[in-house]
C-alpha positions as CSV (number, residue, x, y, z in Angstrom):
1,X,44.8,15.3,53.6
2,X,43.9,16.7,50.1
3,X,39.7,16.5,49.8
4,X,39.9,18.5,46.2
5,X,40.3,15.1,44.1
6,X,37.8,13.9,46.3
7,X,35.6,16.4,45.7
8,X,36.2,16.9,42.3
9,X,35.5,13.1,41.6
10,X,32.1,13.2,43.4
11,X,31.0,16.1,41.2
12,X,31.8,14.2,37.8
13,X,30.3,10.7,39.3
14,X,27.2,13.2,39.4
15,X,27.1,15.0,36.4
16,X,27.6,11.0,34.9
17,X,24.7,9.8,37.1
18,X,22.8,12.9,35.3
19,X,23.7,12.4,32.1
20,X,22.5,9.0,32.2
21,X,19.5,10.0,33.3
22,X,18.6,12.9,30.9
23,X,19.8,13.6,27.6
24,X,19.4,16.6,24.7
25,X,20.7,15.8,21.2
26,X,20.6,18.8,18.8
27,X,20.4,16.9,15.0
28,X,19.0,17.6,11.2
29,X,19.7,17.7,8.0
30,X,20.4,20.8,5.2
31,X,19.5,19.7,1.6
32,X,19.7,21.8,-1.0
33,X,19.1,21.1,-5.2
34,X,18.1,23.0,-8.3
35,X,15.4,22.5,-10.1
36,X,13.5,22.5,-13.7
37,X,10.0,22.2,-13.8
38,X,8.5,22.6,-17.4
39,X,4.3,23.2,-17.8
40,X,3.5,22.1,-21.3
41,X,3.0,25.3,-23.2
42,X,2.7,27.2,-20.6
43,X,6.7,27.7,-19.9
44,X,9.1,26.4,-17.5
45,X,10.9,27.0,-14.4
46,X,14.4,27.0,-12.9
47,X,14.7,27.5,-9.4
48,X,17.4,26.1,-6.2
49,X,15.5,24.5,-3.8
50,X,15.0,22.9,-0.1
51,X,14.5,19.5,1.0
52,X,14.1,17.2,-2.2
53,X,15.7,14.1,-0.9
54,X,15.1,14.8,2.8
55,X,13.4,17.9,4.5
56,X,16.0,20.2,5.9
57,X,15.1,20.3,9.2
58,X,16.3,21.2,12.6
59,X,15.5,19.0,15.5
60,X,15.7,19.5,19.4
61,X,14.9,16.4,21.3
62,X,15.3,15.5,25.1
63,X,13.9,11.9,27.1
64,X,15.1,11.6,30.9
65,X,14.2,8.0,32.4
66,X,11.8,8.1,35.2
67,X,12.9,4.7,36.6
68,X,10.9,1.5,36.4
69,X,10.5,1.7,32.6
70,X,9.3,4.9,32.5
71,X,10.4,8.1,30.9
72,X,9.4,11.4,29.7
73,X,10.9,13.1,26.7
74,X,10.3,16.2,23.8
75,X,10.5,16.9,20.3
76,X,10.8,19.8,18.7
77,X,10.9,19.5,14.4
78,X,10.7,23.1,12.3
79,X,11.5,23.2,8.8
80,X,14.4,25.0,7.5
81,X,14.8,26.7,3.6
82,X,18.3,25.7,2.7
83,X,17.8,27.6,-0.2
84,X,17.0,31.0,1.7
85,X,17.7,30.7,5.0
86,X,14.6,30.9,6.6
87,X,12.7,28.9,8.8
88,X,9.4,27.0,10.1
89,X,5.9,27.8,8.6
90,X,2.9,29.5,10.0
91,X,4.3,28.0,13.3
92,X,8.4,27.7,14.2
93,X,8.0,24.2,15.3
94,X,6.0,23.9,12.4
95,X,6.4,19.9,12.0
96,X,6.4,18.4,15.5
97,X,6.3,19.7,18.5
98,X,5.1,17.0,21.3
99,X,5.6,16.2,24.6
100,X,5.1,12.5,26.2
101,X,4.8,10.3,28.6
102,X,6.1,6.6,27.5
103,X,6.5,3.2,29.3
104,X,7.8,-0.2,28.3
105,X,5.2,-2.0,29.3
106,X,1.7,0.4,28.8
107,X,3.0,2.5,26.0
108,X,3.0,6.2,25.1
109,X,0.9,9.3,25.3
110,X,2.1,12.3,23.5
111,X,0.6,15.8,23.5
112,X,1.5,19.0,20.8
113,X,1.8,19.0,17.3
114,X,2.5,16.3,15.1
115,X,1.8,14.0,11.9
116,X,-1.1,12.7,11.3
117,X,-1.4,8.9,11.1
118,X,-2.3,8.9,7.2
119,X,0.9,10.8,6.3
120,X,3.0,8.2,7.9
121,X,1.4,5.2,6.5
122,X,1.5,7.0,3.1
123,X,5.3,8.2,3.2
124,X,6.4,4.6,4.5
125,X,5.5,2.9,0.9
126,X,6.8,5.6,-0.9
127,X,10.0,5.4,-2.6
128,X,10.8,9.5,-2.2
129,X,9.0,9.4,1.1
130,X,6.4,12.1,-0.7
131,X,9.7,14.4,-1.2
132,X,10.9,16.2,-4.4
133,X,9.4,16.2,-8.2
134,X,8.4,12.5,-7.8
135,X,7.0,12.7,-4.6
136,X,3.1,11.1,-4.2
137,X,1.8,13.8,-2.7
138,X,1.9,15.8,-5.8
139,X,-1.9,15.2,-6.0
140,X,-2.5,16.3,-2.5
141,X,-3.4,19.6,-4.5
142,X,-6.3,21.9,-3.2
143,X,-6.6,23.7,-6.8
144,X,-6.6,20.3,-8.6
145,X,-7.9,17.5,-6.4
146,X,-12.0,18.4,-6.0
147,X,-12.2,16.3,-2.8
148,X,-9.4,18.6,-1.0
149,X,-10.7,21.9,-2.4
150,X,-14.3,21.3,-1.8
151,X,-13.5,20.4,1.9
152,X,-10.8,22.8,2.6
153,X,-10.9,25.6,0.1
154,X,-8.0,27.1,-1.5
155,X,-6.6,29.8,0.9
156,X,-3.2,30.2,1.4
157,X,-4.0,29.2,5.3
158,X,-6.4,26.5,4.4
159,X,-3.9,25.2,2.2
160,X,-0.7,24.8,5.0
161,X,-3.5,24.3,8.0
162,X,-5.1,20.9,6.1
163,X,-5.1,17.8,8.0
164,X,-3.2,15.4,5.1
165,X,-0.3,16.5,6.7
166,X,0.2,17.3,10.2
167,X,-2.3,18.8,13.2
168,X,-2.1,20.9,16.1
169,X,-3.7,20.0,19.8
170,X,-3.2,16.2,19.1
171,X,-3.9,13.5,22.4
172,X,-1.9,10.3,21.0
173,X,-1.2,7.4,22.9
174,X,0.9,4.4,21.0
175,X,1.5,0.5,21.8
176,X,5.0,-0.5,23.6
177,X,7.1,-1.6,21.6
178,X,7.9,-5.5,22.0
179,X,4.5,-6.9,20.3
180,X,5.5,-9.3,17.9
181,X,6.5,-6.9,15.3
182,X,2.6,-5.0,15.7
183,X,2.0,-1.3,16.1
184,X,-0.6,0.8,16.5
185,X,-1.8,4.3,17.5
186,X,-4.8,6.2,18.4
187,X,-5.0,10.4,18.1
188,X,-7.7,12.8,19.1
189,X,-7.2,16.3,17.8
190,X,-9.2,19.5,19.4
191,X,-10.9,21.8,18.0
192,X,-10.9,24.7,20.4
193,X,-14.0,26.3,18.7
194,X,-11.5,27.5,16.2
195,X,-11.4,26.8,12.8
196,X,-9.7,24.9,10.2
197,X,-7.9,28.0,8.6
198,X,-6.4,28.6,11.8
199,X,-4.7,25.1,12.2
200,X,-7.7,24.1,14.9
201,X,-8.7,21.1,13.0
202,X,-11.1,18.7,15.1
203,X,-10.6,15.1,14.2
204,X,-9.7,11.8,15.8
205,X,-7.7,8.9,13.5
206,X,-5.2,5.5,13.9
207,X,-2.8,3.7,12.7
208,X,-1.9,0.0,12.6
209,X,0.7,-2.6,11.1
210,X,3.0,-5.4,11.5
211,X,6.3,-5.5,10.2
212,X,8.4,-8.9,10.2
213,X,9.8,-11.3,7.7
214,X,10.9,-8.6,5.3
215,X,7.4,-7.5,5.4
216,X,5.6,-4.4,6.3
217,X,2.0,-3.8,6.3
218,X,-0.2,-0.8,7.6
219,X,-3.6,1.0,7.3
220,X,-4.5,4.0,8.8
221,X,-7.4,6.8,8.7
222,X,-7.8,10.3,9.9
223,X,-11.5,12.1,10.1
224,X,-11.6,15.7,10.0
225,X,-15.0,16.6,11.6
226,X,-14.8,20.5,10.9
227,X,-14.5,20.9,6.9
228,X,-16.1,23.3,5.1
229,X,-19.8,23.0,5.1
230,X,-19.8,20.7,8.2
231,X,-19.7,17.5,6.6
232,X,-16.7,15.3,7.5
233,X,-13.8,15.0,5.4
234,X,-11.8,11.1,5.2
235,X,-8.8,10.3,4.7
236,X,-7.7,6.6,4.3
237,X,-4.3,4.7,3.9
238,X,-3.4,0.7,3.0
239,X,-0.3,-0.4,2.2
240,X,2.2,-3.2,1.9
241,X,5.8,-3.6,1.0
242,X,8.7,-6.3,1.0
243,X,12.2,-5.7,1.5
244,X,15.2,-8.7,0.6
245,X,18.3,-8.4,0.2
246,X,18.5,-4.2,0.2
247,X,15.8,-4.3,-2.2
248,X,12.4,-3.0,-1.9
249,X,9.5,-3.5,-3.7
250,X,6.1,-1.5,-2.3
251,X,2.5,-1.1,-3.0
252,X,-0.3,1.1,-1.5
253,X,-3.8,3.4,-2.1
254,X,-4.7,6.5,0.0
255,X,-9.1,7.4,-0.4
256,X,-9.9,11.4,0.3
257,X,-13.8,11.3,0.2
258,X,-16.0,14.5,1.0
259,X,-19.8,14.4,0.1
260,X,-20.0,12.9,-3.4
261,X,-16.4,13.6,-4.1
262,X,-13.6,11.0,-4.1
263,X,-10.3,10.7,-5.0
264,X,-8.3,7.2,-5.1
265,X,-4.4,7.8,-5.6
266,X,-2.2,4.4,-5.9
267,X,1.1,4.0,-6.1
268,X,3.9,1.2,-6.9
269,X,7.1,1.7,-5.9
270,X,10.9,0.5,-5.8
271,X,14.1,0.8,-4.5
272,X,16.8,-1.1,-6.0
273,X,20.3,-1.3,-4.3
274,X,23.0,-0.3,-6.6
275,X,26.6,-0.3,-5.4
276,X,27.3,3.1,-3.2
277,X,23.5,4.4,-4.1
278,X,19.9,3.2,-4.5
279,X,18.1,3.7,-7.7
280,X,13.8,4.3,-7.2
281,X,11.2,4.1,-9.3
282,X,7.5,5.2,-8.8
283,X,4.0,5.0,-10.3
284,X,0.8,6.5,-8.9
285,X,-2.7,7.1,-10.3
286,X,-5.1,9.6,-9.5
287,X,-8.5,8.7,-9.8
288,X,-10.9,11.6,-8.9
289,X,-14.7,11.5,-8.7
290,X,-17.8,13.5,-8.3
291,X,-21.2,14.7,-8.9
292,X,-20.9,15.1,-12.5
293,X,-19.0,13.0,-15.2
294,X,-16.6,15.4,-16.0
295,X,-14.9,15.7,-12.7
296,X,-14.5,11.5,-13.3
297,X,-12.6,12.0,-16.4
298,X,-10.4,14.3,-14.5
299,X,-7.8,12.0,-13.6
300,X,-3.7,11.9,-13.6
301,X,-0.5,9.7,-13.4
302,X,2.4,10.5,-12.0
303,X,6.0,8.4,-13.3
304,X,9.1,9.1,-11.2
305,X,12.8,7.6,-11.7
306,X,15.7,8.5,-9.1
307,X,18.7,7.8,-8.0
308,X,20.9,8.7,-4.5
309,X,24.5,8.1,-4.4
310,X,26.1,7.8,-0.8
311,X,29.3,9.7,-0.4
312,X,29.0,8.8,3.5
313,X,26.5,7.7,6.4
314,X,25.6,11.5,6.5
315,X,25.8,12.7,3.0
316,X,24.9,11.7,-0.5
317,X,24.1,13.6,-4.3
318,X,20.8,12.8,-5.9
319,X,18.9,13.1,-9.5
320,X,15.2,13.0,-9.8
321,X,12.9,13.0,-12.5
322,X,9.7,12.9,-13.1
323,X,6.2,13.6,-15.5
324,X,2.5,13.5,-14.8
325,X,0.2,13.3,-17.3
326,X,-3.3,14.7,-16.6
327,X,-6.5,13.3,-18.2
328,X,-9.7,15.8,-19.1
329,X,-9.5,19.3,-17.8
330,X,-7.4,18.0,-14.5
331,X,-4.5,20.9,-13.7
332,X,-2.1,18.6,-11.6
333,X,1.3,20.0,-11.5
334,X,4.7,19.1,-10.1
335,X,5.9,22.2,-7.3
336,X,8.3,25.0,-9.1
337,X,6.6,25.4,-11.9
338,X,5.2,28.1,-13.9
339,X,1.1,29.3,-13.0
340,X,-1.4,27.2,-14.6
341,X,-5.3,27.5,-15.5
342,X,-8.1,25.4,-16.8
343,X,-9.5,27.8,-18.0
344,X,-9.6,28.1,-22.3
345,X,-9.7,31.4,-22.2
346,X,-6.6,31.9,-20.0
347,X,-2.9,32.8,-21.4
348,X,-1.5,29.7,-19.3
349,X,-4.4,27.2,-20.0
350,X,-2.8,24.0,-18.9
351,X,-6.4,21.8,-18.4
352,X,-5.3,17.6,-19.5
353,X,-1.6,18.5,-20.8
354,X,1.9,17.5,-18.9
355,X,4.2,18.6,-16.1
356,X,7.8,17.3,-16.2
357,X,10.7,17.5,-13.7
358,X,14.3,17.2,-13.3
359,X,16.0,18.2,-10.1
360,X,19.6,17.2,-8.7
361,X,21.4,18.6,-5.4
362,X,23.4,17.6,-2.1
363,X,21.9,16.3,1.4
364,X,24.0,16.2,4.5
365,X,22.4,14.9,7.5
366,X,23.9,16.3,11.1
């Protein structure tokens, strides 16, 4: 009797019952455009660059089910330059890198480095998803909005370490799914006796919405506890936005408050189906204030216009544009441009003029 194709089949009803179990998928996306950005006076910019429609990325993920509704799983989520090659920031895995415990029934907690819950309520009612000349985070600027310089400072490290974004030595735990269309999470993030510069920013935050009905609402707030000068730094999110038929139509207001300092951004936004593509349109207003009158009047608007045609389910050509118009001695900017100042007296004195964009390039998703 010939045991080989018994034996062979045994091995491969294993490796099945494995793979069932535990699975690894290797996925991202390379995006790549060229850009114009033009500062008033003070000159313009041409430059190629990375992730304008979607963040070139390259993602490692794993789950392997436990049994009994539970699993455990990873992800791993570092930045890539399409434009140069290079990759990750200060850290490799420079936008998530977690590991979790999740079940069915009780939920999820989730340990490492990942978003903060602001950034995702923020990026969900944005038509750009905060990406590229029109994105709404181009007043998350540490040289232009008071609230984020006064808490943060303007260092280089300061700047890529800030807790708008993403944070390091995060304890998460998120509802199961299956609740009606509700969500929610919790986050804790240590300190370490470190400091913000460093990445070691000590805060705790949440997020909550519904979505159903075409609908989607959410709030969230993260509280950074170790700012510069002690004092706590806030961050808040509301939003709400209404999809029908491949239409969307979206509204929402993020607060940054340190000490007297405030600054209220709000956008609108839509997306419009459009044959192959989607065309999206974007307002948001900056509304900074302070100790003294003239950091009120020191306010900004942003107007953004795009459109993304879909050459497949992986890849599609885009066109942004985009202006902001700055009010007082305000120095907002869209990325790529030339060095401004709000200073008088300086060569590139840009204080209350404009900053307008055009950008177009390719994004293939793998």
């Amino acid at each position: 009797m010939n045991t080989k194709p018994l034996w062979a089949a045994g091995l491969g009803l294993a490796c099945v019952s494995v793979m069932a179990q535990s699975t690894v998928t290797l996925s991202g996306t390379l995006d790549a455009g060229v850009r114009r950005v033009k500062n008033a006076s003070v000159g313009s910019v041409t430059s190629e660059v990375s992730g304008a429609n979607s963040t070139s990325k390259l993602v490692i993920r794993g789950t392997e089910d436990l049994g009994g509704g539970l699993s455990a799983g990873f992800f791993l989520d570092s930045t890539i330059a399409a434009d140069t090659g290079s990759a990750g920031g200060l850290q490799f895995w420079d936008r998530r890198s977690t590991v979790s415990l999740a079940s069915t029934k009780f939920g999820e907690f989730r340990l490492g480095r990942d978003w903060v819950p602001t950034h995702l309520a923020w990026s969900a009612f944005d038509p750009f998803s905060t990406l590229g000349v029109a994105s709404a985070n181009t007043f998350r600027s540490f040289a232009a909005s008071r609230a984020l310089g006064q808490a943060f400072g303007t260092a280089p490290e300061a700047q890529a370490a800030n807790p708008t974004l993403r944070v390091s030595n995060a304890i998460e735990y998120f509802l199961p799914p299956g609740l009606g269309g509700f969500y929610g999470t919790v986050i804790v993030t240590k300190g370490e006796n470190g400091t913000t510069a460093a990445g070691f920013t000590k805060g705790n935050g949440f997020r909550a919405g519904w979505t159903g009905h075409g609908f989607h609402a959410a709030a969230a707030q993260f509280t950074t506890r170790n700012a510069s000068g002690g004092q706590r730094f806030q961050d808040q999110v509301a939003g709400l936005s209404y999809e029908f038929s491949g239409h969307r139509i979206s509204a929402a207001q993020r607060r940054w408050r340190f000490g007297p300092d405030r600054m209220v951004s709000t956008q609108l936004g839509a997306v419009i189906a459009v044959g192959a593509g989607q065309v999206k349109l974007s307002y948001v207003h900056a509304d900074q204030s302070g100790a003294t009158a003239a950091q009120s009047a020191n306010d900004a608007r942003l107007f953004g216009a795009g459109y993304v045609h879909y050459l497949s389910k992986r890849t599609a050509l885009y066109v942004h544009a985009a202006r902001v118009d700055n009010r007082g001695t305000a120095v907002f900017t869209i990325p790529g441009g030339p060095a401004v100042s709000a200073s008088p007296t300086a060569a590139n004195h840009f204080g209350g003029t404009s900053s307008t964009a055009f950008e177009s390039g390719i994004r293939h998703d793998f």
